[in-house]
C-alpha positions in Angstrom: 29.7 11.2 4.7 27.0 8.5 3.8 28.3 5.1 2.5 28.0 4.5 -1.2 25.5 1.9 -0.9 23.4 3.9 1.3 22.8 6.5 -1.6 22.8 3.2 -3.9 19.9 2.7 -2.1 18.0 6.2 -1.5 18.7 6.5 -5.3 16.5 3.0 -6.0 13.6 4.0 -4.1 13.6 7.3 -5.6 13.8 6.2 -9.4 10.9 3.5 -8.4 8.9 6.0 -7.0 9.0 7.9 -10.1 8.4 4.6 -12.3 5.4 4.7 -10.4 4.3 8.5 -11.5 4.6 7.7 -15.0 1.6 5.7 -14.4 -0.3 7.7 -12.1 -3.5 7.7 -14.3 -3.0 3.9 -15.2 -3.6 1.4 -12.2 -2.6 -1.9 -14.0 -3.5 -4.1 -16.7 -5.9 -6.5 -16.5 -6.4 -10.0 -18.3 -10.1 -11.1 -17.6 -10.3 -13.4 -20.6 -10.7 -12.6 -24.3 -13.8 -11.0 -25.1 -15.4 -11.1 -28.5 -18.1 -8.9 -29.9 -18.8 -9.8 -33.8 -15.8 -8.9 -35.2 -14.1 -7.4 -32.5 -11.4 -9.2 -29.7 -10.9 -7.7 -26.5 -7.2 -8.9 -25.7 -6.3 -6.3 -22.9 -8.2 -3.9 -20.6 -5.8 -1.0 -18.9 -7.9 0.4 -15.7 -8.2 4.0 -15.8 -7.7 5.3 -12.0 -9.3 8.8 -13.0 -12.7 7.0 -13.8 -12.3 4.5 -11.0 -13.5 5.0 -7.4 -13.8 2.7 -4.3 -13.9 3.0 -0.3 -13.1 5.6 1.7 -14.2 7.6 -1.6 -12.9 11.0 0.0 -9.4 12.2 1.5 -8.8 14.1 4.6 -10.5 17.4 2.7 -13.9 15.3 2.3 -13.4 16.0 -1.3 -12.2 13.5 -4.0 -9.8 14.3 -6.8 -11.2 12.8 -9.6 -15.2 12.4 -8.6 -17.9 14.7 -7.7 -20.9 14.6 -5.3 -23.5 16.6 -4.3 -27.3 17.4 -3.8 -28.8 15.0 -1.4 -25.9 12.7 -1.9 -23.7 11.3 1.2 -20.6 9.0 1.9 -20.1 6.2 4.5 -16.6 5.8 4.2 -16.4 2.2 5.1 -19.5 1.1 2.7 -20.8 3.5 -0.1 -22.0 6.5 -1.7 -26.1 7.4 -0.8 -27.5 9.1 -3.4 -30.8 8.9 -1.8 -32.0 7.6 1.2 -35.3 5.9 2.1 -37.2 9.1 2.2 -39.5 10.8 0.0 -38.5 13.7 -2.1 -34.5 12.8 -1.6 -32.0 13.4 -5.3 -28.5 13.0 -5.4 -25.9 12.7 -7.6 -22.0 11.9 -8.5 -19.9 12.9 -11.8 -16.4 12.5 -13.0 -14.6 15.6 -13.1 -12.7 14.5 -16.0 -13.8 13.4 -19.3 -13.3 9.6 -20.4 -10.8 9.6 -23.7 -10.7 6.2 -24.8 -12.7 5.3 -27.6 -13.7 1.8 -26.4 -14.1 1.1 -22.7 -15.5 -1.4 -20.0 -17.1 0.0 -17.4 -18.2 -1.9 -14.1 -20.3 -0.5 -11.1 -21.2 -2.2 -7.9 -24.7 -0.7 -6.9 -27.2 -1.4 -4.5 -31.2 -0.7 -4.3 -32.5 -1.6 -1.1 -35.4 -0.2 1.5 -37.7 -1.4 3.8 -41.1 -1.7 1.8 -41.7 -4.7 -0.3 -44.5 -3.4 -2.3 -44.3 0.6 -3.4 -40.8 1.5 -3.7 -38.7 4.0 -6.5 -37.7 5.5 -8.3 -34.8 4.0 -9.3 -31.3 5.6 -10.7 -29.7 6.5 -13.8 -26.0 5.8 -15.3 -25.2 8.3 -17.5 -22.5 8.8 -20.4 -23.3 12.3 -21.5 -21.3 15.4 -22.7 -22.2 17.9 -20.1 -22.1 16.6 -15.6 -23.8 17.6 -12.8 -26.9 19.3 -13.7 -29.9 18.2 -11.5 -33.1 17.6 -13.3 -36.2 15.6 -13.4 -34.9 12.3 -15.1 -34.0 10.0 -12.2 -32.1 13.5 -10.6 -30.1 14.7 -13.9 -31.2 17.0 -16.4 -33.8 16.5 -19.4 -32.6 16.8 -22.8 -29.3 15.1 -22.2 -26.6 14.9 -24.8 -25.4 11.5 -24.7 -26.3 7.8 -23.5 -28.7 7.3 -20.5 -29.5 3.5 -18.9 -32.2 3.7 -16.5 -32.4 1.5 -13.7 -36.3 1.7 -13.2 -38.2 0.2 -10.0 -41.6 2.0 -10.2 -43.9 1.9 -13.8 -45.7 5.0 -13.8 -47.9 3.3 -16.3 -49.5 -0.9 -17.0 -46.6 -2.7 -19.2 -46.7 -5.8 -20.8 -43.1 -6.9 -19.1 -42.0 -6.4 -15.1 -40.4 -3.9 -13.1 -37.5 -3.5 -11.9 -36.7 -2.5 -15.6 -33.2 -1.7 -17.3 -33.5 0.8 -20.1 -30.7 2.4 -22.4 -32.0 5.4 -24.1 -29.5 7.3 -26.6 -30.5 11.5 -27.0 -28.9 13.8 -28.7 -30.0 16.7 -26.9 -33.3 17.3 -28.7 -35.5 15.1 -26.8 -37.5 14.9 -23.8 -37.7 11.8 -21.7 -41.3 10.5 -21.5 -42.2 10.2 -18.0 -46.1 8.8 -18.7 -44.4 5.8 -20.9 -41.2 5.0 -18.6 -39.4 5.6 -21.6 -40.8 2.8 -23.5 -40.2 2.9 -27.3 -37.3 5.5 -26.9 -34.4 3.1 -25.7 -32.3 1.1 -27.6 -32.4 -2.0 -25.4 -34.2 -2.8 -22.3 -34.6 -5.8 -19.9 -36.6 -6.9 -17.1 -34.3 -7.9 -13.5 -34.9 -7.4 -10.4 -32.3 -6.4 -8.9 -33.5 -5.1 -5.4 -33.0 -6.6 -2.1 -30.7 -9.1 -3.5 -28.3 -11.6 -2.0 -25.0 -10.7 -3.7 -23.6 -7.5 -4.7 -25.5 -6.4 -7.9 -23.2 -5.1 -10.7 -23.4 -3.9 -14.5 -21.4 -4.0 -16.9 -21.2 -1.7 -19.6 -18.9 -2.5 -22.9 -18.6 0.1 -25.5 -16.5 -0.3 -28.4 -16.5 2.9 -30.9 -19.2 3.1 -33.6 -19.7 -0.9 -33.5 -21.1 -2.6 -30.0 -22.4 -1.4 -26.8 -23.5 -4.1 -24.3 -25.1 -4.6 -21.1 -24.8 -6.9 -18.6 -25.7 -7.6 -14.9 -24.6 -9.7 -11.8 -27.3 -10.3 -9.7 -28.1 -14.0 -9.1 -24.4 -15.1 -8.0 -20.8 -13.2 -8.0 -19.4 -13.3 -11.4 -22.5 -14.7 -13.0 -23.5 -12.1 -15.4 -26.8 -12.1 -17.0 -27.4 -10.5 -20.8 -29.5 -7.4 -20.8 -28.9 -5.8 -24.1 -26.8 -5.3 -26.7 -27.1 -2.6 -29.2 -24.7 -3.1 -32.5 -24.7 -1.5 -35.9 -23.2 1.6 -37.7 -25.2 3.3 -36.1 -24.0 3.0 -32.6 -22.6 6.5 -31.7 -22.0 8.1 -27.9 -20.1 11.1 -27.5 -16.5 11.3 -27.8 -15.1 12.0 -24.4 -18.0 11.8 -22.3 -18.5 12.5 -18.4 -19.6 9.4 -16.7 -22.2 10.4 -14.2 -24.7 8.4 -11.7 -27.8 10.3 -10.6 -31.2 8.5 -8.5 -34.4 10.3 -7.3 -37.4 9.5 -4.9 -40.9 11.2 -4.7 -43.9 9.7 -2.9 -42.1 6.4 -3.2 -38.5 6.4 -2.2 -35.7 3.7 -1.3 -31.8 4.0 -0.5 -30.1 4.4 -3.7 -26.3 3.4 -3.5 -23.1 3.2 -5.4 -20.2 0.9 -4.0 -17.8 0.9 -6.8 -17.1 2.1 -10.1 -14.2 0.2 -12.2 -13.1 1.8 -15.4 -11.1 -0.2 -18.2 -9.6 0.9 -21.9 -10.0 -1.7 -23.6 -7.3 -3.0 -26.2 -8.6 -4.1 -29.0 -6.3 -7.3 -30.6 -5.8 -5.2 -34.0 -5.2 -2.3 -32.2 -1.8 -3.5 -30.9 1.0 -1.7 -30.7 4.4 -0.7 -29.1 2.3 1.5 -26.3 0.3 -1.6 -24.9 0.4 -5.1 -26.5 1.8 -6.4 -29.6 1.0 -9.4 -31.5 2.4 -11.3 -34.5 0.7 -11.3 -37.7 0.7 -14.7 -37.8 -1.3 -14.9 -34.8 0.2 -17.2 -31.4 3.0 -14.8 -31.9 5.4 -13.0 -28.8 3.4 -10.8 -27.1 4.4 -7.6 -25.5 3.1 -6.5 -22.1 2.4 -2.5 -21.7 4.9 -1.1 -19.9 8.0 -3.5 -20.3 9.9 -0.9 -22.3 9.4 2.0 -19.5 10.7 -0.6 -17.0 13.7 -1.4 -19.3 14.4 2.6 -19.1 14.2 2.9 -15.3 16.4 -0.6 -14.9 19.0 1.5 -17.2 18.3 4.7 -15.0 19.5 3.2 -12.1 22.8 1.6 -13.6 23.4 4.8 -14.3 22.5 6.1 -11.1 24.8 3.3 -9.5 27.7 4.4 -11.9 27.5 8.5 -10.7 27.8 7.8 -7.1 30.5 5.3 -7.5 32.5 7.7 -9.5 31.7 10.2 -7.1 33.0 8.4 -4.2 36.3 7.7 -5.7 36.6 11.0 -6.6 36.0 12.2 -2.9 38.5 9.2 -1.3 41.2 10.7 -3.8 40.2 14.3 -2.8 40.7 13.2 1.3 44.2 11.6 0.4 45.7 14.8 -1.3 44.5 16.7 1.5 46.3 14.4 4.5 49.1 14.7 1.9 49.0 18.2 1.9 48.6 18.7 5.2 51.5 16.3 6.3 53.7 18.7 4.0 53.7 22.0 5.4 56.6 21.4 8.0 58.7 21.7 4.6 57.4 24.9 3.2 57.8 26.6 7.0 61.1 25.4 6.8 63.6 28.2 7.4 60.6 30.5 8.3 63.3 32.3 10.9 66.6 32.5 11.8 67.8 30.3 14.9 68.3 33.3 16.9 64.1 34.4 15.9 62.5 36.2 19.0 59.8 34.5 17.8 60.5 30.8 17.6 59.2 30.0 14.3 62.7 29.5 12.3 65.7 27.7 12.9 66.3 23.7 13.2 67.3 21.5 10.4 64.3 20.6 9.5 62.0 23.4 10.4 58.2 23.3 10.4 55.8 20.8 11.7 58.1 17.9 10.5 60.1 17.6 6.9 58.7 14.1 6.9 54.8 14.8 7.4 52.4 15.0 10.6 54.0 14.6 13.6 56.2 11.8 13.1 59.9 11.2 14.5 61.5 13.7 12.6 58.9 16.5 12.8 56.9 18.5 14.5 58.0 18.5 18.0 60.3 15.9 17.7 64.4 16.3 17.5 65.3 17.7 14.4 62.6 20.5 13.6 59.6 22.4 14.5 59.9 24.2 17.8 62.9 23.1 18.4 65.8 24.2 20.9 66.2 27.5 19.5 62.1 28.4 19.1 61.9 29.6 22.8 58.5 27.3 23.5 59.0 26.9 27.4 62.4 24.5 27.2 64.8 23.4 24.9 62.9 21.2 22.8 64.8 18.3 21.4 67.7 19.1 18.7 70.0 16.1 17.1 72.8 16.8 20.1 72.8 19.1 23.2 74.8 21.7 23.6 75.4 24.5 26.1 72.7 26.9 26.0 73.8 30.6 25.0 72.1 33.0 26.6 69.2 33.5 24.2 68.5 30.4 25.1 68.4 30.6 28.8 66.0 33.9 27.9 63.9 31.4 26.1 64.1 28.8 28.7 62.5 31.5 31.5 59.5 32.0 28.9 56.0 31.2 29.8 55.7 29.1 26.8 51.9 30.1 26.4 52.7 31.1 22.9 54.7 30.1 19.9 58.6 32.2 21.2 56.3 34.2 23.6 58.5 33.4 26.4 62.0 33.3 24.8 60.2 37.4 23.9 59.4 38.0 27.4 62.5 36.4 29.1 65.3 38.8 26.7 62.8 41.7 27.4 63.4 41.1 31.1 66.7 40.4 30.8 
């Protein structure tokens, strides 16, 4: 039987462990300063872990649970996700296998474009935000047509333009229209800037902001880590993108090519400060009030869980020490209830004595069991004549039990009047 404290302890780790579970979808909260777009504060951003994905990328299957990969695609565990490689004709692509539910996100991806020519390189690769996944097309790898929100990272101009390449474009479609390749999809995005982004010396990054039917802004780290650059910011009634999307990333290369990687993807539901409430943060209405962290209350459940938890095995244990005590009590008993089992003169030894049984006083103590007053006593016939409160001269039962074998309970006492 395990100590108390032993289970104590199994039964923390266990109600921690399932603490844990309850946010198995929900990696931690995340306080990155407040963010304002026009009318809108950003107090909190929850990361999503089913929209997030870092090194080694895959499990022991090669497969991941929550992400998707596959055409030309390939993983180096220790570094990134190749879409394409520095060879011509090369698409790949990777997709969420779940939909994204939150109605206003942040959205963060580490990417790299890199190869070894410094003049004719592309195509470039596409982040998509789209209704339907994984469907290979001619758009930078994914599928014409899209339904949904497209941003184009462009680093070969199929055509003269009046700004530079590399080029960022966002391009909104509602399924009904075809990208136009002859243009680079000039005049059909909704914002668009000129970076270059290639070959750089930090880890390039965009971030990508949407907050429902109000903002959606884009921004990108290139020239130094955590200095992000404005690209665009498309805002107005107007600003619409499917409700529960798949987030998607998808490059190409023709005659021109490059390596076409993504390193990280970091996924955020953003909290909105009038959006408050008892499920993640709450603020007074008078503003600099208390606030209240997401997730306090479930950890004020599992705190009580494990009081109670504490509370059950104590009980339990008491109850088990009482159990063992009426037992030895029981046990150091049943001299008294074999008492008188037999007569004195039994062939088989298991009466007689004043006391009788394994001891009138419990266990094997002075007065019981084979002591002097009971038990297998003088007149049982085991092998002798026992101890009895004064001797006496033996009758000749006796003596018959005396020339017994005592290799059983009046055995020889049987055996000795048989021979006699």
């Amino acid at each position: 039987m395990r100590s108390p404290l032993w289970w104590i302890g199994a039964g923390a780790l266990v109600l921690a462990a399932s603490a844990r579970k309850e946010d198995k979808l929900v990696s931690h909260v995340t306080d990155k300063g407040v963010q304002t777009f026009g009318d809108k504060t950003i107090e909190r951003t929850v990361q999503l872990r089913t929209h997030s994905l870092y090194a080694p990328y895959i499990d022991q299957d090669l497969q991941n649970r929550w992400w998707d990969f596959g055409a030309d695609a390939h993983i180096n565990t220790n570094k990134h996700i190749r879409l394409t490689r520095d060879k011509p004709s090369q698409m790949g692509w990777l997709w969420s296998r779940l939909p994204l539910t939150s109605g206003n996100w942040v959205i963060e991806v580490e990417f790299k474009v890199s190869g070894e020519s410094t003049n004719l390189f592309g195509d470039g690769l596409a982040m998509w935000i789209s209704k339907t996944r994984a469907e290979p097309g001619p758009v930078f790898g994914s599928v014409n047509n899209w339904d949904g929100f497209g941003l184009f990272l462009d680093t070969y101009a199929n055509s003269r333009h009046p700004y530079a390449f590399p080029r960022i474009t966002g391009i909104i479609n509602d399924g009904n229209t075809a990208y136009n390749f002859n243009t680079d999809g000039d005049k059909q995005g909704v914002g668009a800037c000129s970076l270059n982004f290639r070959r750089t010396n930090v880890a390039t990054k965009i971030k990508m902001t949407y907050i429902k039917d109000t903002i959606l802004d884009v921004k990108i780290q290139y020239k130094g880590w955590d200095e992000w650059t404005d690209c665009f910011r498309w805002e107005g009634p107007n600003v619409h993108l499917p409700p529960s999307p798949f987030i998607g990333f998808s490059a190409m290369t023709g005659d021109v090519h490059d390596n076409h990687d993504i390193v990280a993807v970091s996924t955020y539901s953003a909290i909105l400060s009038r959006d408050m409430d008892s499920g993640s943060v709450k603020t007074s209405s008078r503003g600099g009030g208390m606030k209240k962290k997401a997730g306090k209350s479930s950890w004020w459940w599992t705190i009580l869980k494990f009081i109670s938890f504490v509370a059950f095995v104590l009980v339990a244990y008491r109850a088990w020490l009482e159990y063992k005590r009426r037992g030895r009590a029981a046990f150091g008993g049943l001299g008294g209830m074999l008492d008188g089992a037999g007569s004195s003169k039994s062939r088989f030894g298991l009466g007689g004595g004043s006391s009788g049984g394994l001891g009138s006083s419990g266990g094997f103590g002075p007065t019981g069991g084979f002591g002097s007053s009971g038990g297998l006593g003088p007149t049982s016939g085991y092998g002798g004549y026992g101890g009895g409160p004064a001797p006496r001269a033996p009758s000749p039962y006796d003596r018959g039990a005396a020339m017994g074998s005592g290799m059983s309970l009046g055995g020889g006492g049987y055996s000795a009047n048989k021979r006699m």
